[in-house]
C-alpha positions as CSV (number, residue, x, y, z in Angstrom):
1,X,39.7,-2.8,-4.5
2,X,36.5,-2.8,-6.8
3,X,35.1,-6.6,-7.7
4,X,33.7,-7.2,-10.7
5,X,30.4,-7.7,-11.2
6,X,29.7,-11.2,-12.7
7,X,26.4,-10.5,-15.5
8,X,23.5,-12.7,-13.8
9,X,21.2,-12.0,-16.5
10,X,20.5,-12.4,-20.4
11,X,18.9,-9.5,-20.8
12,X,20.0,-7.0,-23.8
13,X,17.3,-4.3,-24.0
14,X,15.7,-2.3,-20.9
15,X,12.5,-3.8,-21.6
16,X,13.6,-7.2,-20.9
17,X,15.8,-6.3,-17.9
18,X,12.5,-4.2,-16.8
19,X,10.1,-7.1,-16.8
20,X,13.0,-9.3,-15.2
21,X,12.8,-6.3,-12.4
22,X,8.8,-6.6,-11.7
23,X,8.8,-10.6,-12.0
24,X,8.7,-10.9,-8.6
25,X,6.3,-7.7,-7.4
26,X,2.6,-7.8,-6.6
27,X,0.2,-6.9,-9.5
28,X,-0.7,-3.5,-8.2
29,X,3.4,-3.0,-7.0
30,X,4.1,-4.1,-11.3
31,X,1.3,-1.3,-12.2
32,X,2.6,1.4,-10.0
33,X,6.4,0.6,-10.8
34,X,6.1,0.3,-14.3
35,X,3.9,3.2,-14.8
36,X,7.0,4.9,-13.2
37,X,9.4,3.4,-15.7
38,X,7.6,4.2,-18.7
39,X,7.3,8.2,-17.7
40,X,10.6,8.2,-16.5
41,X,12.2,7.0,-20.1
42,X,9.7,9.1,-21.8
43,X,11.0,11.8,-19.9
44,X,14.8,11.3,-20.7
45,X,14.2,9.8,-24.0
46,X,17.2,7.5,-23.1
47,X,18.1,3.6,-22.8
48,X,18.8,2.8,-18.7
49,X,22.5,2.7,-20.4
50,X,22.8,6.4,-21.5
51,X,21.0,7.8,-18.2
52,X,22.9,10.1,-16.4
53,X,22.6,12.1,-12.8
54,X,21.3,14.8,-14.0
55,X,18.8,13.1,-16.1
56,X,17.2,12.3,-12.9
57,X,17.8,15.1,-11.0
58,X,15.7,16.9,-13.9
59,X,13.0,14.3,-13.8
60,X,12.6,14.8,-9.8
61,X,12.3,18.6,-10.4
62,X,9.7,18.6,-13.1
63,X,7.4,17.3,-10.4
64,X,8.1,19.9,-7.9
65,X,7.7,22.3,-10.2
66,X,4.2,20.7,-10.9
67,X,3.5,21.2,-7.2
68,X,3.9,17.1,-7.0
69,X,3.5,15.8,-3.0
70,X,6.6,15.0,-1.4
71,X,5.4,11.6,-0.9
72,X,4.6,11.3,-4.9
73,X,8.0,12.3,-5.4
74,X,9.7,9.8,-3.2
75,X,7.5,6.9,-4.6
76,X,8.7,7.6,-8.0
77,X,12.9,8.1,-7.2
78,X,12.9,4.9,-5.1
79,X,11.4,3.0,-7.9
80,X,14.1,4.1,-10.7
81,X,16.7,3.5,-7.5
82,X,15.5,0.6,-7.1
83,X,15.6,-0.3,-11.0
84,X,18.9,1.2,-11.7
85,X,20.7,-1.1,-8.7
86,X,18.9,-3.9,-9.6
87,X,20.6,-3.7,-13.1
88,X,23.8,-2.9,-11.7
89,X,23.3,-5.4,-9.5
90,X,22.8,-8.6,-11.9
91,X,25.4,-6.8,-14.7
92,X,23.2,-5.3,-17.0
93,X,24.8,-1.9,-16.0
94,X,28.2,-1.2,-15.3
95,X,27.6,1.6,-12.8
96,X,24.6,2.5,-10.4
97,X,24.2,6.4,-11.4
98,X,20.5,5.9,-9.4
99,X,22.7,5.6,-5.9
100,X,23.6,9.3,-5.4
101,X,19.8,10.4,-5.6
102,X,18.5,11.1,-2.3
103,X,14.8,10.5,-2.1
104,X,12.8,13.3,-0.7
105,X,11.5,12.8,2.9
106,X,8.0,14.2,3.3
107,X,6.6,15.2,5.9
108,X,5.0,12.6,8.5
109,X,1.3,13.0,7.7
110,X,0.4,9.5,9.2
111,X,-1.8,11.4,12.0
112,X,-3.7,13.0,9.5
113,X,-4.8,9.8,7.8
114,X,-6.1,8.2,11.2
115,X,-10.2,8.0,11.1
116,X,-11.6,8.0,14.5
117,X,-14.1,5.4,15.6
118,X,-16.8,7.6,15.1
119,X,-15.8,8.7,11.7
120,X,-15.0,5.0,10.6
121,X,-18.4,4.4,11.5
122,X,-20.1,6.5,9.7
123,X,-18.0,5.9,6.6
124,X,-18.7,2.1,6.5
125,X,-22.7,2.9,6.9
126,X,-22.5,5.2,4.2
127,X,-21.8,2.5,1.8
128,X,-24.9,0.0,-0.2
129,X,-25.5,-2.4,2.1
130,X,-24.5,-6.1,1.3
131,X,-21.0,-6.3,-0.6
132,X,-19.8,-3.0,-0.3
133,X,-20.3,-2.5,3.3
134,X,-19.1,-5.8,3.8
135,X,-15.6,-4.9,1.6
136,X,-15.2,-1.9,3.9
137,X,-15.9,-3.5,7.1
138,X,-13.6,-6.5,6.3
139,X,-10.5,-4.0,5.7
140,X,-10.7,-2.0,8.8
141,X,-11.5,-5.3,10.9
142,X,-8.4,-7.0,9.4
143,X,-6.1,-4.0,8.3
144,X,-6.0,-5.3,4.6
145,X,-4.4,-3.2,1.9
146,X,-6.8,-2.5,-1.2
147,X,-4.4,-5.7,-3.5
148,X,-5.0,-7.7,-0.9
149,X,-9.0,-7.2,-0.4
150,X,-8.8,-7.6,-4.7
151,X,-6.8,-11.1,-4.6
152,X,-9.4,-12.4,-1.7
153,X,-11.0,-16.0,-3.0
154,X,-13.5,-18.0,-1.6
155,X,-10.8,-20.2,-1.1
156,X,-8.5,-18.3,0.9
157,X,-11.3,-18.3,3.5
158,X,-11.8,-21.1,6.4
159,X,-13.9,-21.3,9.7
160,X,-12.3,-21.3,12.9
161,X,-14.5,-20.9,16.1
162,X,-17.2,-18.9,15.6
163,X,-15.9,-17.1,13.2
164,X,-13.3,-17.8,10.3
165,X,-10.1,-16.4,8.9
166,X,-8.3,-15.8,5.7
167,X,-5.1,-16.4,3.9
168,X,-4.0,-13.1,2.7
169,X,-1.2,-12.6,0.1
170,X,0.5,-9.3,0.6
171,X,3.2,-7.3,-0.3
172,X,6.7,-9.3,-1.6
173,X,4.4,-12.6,-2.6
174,X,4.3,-13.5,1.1
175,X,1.0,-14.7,3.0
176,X,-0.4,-14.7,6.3
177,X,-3.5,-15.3,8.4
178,X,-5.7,-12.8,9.5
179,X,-8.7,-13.6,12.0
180,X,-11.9,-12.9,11.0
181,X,-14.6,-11.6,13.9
182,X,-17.5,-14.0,13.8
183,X,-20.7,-11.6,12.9
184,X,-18.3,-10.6,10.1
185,X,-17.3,-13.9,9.2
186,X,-21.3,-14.8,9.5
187,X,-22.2,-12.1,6.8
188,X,-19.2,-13.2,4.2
189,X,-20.7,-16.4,4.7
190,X,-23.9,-15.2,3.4
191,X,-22.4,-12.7,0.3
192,X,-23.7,-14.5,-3.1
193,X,-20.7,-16.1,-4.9
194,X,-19.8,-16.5,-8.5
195,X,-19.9,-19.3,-10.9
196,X,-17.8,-17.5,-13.4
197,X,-15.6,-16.0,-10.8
198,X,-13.5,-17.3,-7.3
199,X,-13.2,-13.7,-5.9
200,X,-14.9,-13.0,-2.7
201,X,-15.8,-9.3,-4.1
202,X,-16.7,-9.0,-7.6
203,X,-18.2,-7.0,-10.4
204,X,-21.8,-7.1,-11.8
205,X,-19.9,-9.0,-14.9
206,X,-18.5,-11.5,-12.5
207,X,-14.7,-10.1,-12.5
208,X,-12.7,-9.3,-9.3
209,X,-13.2,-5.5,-8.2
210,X,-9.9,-3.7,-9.1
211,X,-8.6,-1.0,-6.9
212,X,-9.8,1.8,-9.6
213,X,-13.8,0.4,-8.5
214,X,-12.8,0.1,-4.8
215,X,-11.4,3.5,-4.5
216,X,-14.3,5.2,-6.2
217,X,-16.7,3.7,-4.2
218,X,-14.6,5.0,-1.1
219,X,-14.9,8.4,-2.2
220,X,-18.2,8.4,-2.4
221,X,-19.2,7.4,0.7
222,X,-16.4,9.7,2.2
223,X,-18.7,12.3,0.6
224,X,-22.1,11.1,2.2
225,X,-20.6,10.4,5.2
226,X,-19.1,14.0,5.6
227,X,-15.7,12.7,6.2
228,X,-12.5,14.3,4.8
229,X,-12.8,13.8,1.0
230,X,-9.2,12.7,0.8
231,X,-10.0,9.3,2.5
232,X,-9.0,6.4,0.9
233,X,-8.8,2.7,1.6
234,X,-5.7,2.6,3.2
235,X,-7.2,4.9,5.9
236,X,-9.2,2.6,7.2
237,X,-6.4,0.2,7.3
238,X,-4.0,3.0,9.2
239,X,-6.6,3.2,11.5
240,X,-7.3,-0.5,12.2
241,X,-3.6,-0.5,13.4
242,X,-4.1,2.9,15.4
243,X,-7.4,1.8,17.3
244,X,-6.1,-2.0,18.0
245,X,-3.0,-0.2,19.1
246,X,-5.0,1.9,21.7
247,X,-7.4,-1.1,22.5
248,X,-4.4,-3.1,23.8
249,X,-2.5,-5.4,21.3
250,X,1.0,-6.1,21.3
251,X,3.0,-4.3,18.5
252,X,4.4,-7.5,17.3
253,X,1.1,-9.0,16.8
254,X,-0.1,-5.9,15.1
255,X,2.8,-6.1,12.6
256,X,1.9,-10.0,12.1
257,X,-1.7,-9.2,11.7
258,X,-0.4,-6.6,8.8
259,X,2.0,-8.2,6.9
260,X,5.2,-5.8,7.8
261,X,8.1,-6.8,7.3
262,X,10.0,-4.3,9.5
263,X,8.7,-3.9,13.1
264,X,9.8,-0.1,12.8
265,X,7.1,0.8,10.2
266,X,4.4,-0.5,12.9
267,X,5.9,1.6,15.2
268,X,5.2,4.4,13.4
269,X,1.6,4.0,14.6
270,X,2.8,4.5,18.5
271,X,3.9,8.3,17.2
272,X,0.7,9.2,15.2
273,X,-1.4,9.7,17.4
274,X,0.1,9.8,21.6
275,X,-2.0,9.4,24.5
276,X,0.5,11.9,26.4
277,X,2.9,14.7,25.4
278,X,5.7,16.9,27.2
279,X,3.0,19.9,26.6
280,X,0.9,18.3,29.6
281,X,3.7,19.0,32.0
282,X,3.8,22.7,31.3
283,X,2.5,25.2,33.8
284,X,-1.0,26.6,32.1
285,X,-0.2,30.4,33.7
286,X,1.0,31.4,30.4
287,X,-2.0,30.9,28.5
């Protein structure tokens, strides 16, 4: 028996039922999404109404054709699945033609995005001292995500202790409370702020750093530091939740600490990188 879908929304074009879609995403999750949307349509040439299977089944292979990561790829279809039920969903569409796409599934590469403590060390230092250091430092110590780091106002910062901690607003509009170690806390304390601006980290004009700024300045200390070129920001936060794995903490504090909503993507840091492996139990004679 199929029930009928009762139409939630007054939307009558795609762009309206679009920006209904992203109302309730981050910033950086309404850039990444939409950019999605917009080469997606200007791929089909099509309204959401007229799209069809194959229309997307095209789309996904132009980009493995253009040699596209796996990951890319998977980014991209769950964001038009995601679209497509959402308008089926709320009536805008009378069929879901988005729910027969499979997603690619790439390759686990988490291990290869883990810095060592060595290598996280030398990334850090190879940033100006004074804010930019300081941005770095505060991401690995607290496992923020690069939006997160961008939203960060003087307000969102109290002290506690001998050191302080901050309200963080992460993915899905939802907060939390990360600690901040005191001789970090003690240099935020001391990083100039803005008259013109609440953000913790901003420009030389007084505006929040975006996450274009941040991950430049990344790759070039990833450079001068001699470190895998590929490095970005969320490395240091994949390797935040490795290291304080290995150092100890409890996996459900870790996935409090970074804002996860699912236990089973912290876990995923118990498998990148194991302290023992069935190989150890082999007999050596063989080789």
């Amino acid at each position: 028996m199929n029930l009928k879908i009762i139409r939630q929304t007054k939307a009558t074009i795609d762009s309206e039922i679009i920006v209904s879609w992203l109302s309730d995403k981050s910033k950086s999750s309404r850039i990444t999404y939409g950019g999605a949307i917009v080469q997606f349509l200007g791929f089909t040439g099509k309204t959401l109404a007229d799209v069809r299977l194959e229309d997307i089944q095209q789309w996904v292979r132009s980009f493995e054709l253009r040699n596209y990561s796996q990951y890319t790829i998977k980014v991209k279809v769950c964001t038009i699945k995601s679209l497509l039920t959402y308008c089926y969903e709320v009536g805008y569409l009378p069929i879901n033609v988005g729910k027969r796409v499979k997603p690619p599934n790439p390759k686990q590469g988490l291990s290869q995005r883990i810095l060592d403590n060595h290598e996280v060390e030398k990334l850090i230092l190879a940033t100006q001292p004074g804010r930019d250091r300081l941005l770095f430092s505060l991401i690995y110590a607290c496992g923020l995500r690069v939006s997160e780091i961008c939203a960060l106002t003087c307000h969102d910062l109290t002290p506690r202790d001998d050191g302080g901690q901050a309200l963080i607003y992460g993915k899905g509009q939802k907060s939390r409370i990360v600690l901040i170690p005191a001789q970090l806390w003690q240099k935020l304390m001391e990083l100039p702020r803005s008259e013109k601006t609440d953000a913790v980290f901003y420009s030389y004009r007084h505006k929040p750093l975006d996450r274009t700024w941040i991950h430049k300045l990344l790759k070039k200390a990833a450079v001068e530091a001699g470190i895998n070129p590929l490095a970005s920001s969320h490395w240091l936060r994949h390797s935040h939740a490795t290291h304080a794995l290995e150092g100890g903490c409890d996996l459900h504090l870790l996935q409090q600490s970074l804002g996860h909503a699912d236990l089973g993507t912290t876990q995923k840091y118990l498998h990148a990188r194991p302290d023992q492996g069935s190989s150890q139990h082999l007999s050596n004679n063989l080789w």
